[in-house]
C-alpha positions as CSV (number, residue, x, y, z in Angstrom):
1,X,5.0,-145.4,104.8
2,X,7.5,-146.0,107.4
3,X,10.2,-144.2,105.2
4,X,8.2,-141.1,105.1
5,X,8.1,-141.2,109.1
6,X,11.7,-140.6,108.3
7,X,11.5,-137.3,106.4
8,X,12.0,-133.9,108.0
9,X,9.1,-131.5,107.1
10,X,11.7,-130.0,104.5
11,X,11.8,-132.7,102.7
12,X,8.5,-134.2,102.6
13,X,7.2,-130.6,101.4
14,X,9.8,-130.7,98.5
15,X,8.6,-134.2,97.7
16,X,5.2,-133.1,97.8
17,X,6.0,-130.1,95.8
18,X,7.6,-132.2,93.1
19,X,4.8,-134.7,92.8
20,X,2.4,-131.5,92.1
21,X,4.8,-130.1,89.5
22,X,5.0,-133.9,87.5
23,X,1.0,-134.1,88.0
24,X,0.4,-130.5,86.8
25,X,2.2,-131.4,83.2
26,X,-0.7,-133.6,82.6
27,X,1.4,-135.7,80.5
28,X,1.6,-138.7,83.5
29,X,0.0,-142.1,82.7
30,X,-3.4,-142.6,84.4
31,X,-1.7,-145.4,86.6
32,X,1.8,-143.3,87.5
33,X,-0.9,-140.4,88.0
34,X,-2.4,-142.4,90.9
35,X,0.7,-143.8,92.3
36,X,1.7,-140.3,92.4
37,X,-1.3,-138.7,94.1
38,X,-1.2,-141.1,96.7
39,X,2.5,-140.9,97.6
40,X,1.2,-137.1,97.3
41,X,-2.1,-137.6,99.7
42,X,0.7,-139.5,102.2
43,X,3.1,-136.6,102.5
44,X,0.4,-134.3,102.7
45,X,-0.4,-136.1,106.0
46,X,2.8,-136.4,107.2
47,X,3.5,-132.7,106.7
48,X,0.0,-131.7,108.8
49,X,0.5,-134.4,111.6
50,X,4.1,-132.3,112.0
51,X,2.3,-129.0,111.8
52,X,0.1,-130.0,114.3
53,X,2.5,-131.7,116.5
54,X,4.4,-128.3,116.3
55,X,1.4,-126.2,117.1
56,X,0.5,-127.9,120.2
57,X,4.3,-127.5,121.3
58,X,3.7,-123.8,119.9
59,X,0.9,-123.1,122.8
60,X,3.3,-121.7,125.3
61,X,6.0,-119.9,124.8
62,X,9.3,-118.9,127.2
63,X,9.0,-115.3,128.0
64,X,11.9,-112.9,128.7
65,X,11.5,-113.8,132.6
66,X,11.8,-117.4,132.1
67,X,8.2,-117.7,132.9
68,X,5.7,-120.2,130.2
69,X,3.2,-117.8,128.9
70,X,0.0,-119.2,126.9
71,X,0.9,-118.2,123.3
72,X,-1.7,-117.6,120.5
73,X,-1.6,-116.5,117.0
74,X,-3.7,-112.9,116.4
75,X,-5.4,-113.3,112.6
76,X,-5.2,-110.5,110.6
77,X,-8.6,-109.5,109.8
């Protein structure tokens, strides 16, 4: 697990991406399957924990006068 500490977001999303793509085939061995959706299920973390860790940096934002400004994202409805 400590290698995937290691990855940018980048590259844990395109490691993720490629685990769906192999398990999507459906031709996987039950056991590689499983190896798979965990290494999956452990990117998957890492790539929220960075979201989130992002977010929370996200909450204020510089505006033009230097000033921090509370920042939050308006959902289209």
């Amino acid at each position: 697990m400590s290698e995937e500490k290691e990855l940018t977001f980048e590259e844990a999303m395109a490691k993720l991406e490629e685990i769906v793509e192999k398990l999507e085939e459906g031709n996987v061995p039950l056991e590689q399957a499983i190896s798979f959706f965990q290494e999956g299920m452990k990117l998957s973390k890492l790539c929220h924990d960075k979201l989130q860790n992002v977010e929370k940096q996200m909450e204020y934002i510089l505006r033009e006068d230097g000033q921090l400004a509370p920042f939050s994202l308006q959902e289209e409805e």
